[in-house]
ZATIMAR-893984 format. One record per residue (C-alpha): y, x, z. Coordinates in steps of 0.02 Angstrom, whole numbers, plus 50000, padded with zeros to 5 digits. Layout:
YXZ/...
***
This chain:
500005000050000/501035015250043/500995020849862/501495002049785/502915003049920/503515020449809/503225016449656/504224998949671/505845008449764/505635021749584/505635007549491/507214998349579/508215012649539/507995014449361/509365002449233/508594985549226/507874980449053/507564960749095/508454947049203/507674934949306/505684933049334/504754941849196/503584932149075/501744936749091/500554932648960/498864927249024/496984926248971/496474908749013/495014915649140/496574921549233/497024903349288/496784903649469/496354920249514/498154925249455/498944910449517/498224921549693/498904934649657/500744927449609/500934918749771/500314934349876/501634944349771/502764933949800/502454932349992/502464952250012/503804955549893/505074939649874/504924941549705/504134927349568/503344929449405/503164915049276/501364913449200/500794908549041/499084904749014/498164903748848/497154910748727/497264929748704/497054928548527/498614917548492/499594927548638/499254943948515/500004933148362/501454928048477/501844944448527/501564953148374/503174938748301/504174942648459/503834930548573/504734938148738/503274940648862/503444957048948/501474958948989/500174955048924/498464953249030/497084950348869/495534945948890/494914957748752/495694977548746/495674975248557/497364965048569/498114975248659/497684990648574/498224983648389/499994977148484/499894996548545/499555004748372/501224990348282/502324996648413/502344982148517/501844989448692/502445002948801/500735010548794/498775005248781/499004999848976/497544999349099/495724989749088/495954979149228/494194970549210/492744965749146/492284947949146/490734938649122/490154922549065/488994909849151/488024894149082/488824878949177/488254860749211/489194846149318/488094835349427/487104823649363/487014833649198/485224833549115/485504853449089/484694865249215/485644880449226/484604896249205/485234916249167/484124916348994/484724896948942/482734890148925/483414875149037/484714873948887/483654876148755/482364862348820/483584849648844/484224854748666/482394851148607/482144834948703/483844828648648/484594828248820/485974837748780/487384829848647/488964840748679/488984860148749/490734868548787/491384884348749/493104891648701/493384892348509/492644908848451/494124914048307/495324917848442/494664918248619/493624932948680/492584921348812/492204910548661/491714923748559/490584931148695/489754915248715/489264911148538/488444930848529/487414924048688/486754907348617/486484919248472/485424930748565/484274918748650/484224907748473/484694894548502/486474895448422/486164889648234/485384872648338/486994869548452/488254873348337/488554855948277/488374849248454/489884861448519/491574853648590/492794870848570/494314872848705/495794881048643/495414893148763/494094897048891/495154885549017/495154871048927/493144874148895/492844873149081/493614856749084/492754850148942/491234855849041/491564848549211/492174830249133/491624816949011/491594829148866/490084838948873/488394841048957/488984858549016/489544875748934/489694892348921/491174895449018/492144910049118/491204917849302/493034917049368/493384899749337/491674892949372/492114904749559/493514895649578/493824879449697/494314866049576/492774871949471/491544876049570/491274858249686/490794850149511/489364856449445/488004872249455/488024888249387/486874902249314/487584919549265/487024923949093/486614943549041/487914956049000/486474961448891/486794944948802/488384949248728/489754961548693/490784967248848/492144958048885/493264973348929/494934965849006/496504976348969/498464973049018/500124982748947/501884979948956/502774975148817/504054987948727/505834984248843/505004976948993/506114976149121/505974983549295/505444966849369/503714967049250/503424985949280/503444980149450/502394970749465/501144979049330/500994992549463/500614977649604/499054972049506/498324987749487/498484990749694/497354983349823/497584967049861/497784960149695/496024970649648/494914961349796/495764944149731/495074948149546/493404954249639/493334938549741/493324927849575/491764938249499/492784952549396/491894968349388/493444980749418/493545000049340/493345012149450/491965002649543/
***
């Protein structure tokens, strides 16, 4: 804590670059663990952030046109890294964390949740299962992840035309704790979390199963003083266990 303490009085004394809370773009498995993180920020400090949550895909697109976020927390390196090569970021940040995805069901569903998905795939062969949520694959890294599971175990090329896509991993969960779906293949943080978790089961599903998903943050070129701020709080401590608490694997560990 000692070192956060230093590095924010450095930071205080160098010419501001933004006014007023800075705007932080956010991967969508960032909903609550981040909202955490804010408020304990913002009890230690006095200082507030404003959050945007979405896809990281789109967010990279935004950026890329100058939309006026001043960090960007992706949910896939590669975003950051191409905003990094067009001049876009400071730098190629920090990993942050590595998520992982999990095979959800509400109660009552007729899906069994299981690491390897045979609960999945027997309710796909019995016809239990009509609707399966995931985040839409062309721009969200958790969706992505999930179709290279359902791809490993098989069973993909039968549950494509059964799949409701969220605009981001998010939106997925919802579709997968309500009306909308049977279940889905949704984030370990937000299945973790409170408003999640009291609805349904869940089994985590095999990193072997899929690509990494390697989570990386960066500031953007002219961040002001008040985002390298707190850049530098979410790589101490406290905001660490919060992002451990919620199922992240962190670097370093």
């Amino acid at each position: 804590m000692l070192r956060f303490v230093l590095l924010v009085a450095l930071l205080a004394v160098s010419p501001a670059q933004g006014a007023g809370p800075p705007l932080v773009a956010d991967a969508a498995d960032l909903s609550f663990d981040l909202r955490d993180i804010a408020e304990f920020y913002r009890k230690e400090t006095g200082r507030d952030v404003r959050l945007s949550f979405g896809s990281s895909g789109n967010f990279r697109h935004q950026i890329a046109a100058g939309a006026p976020f001043e960090l960007f927390m992706s949910a896939d390196e590669e975003y950051v890294f191409a905003l990094s090569r067009e001049g876009r970021m400071m730098d190629d940040g920090v990993l942050y964390a590595i998520g992982r995805i999990v095979l959800f069901a509400p109660h009552g569903s007729p899906l069994k949740p299981d690491p390897e998905m045979t609960g999945l795939r027997q309710a796909l062969s019995s016809g239990a299962i009509r609707r399966l949520a995931i985040a839409n694959p062309d721009h969200a890294p958790y969706g992505r992840a999930a179709r290279e599971a359902l791809q490993a175990v098989g069973i993909w090329e039968d549950i494509r035309n059964r799949l409701v896509l969220g605009e981001n991993v998010s939106q997925a969960a919802q579709f997968a704790a309500g009306a909308d779906a049977q279940g889905g293949v949704i984030a370990l943080s937000l299945a973790r979390s409170p408003n999640v978790a009291k609805l349904g089961s869940f089994a985590l599903i095999p990193d072997k199963l899929h690509r990494p998903l390697r989570q990386r943050m960066a500031l953007a070129r002219g961040a002001g003083e008040a985002a390298r701020a707190f850049y530098a709080y979410l790589q101490q401590p406290p905001a660490r266990a919060i992002l451990k608490r919620y199922g992240f694997l962190l670097p370093g560990e």
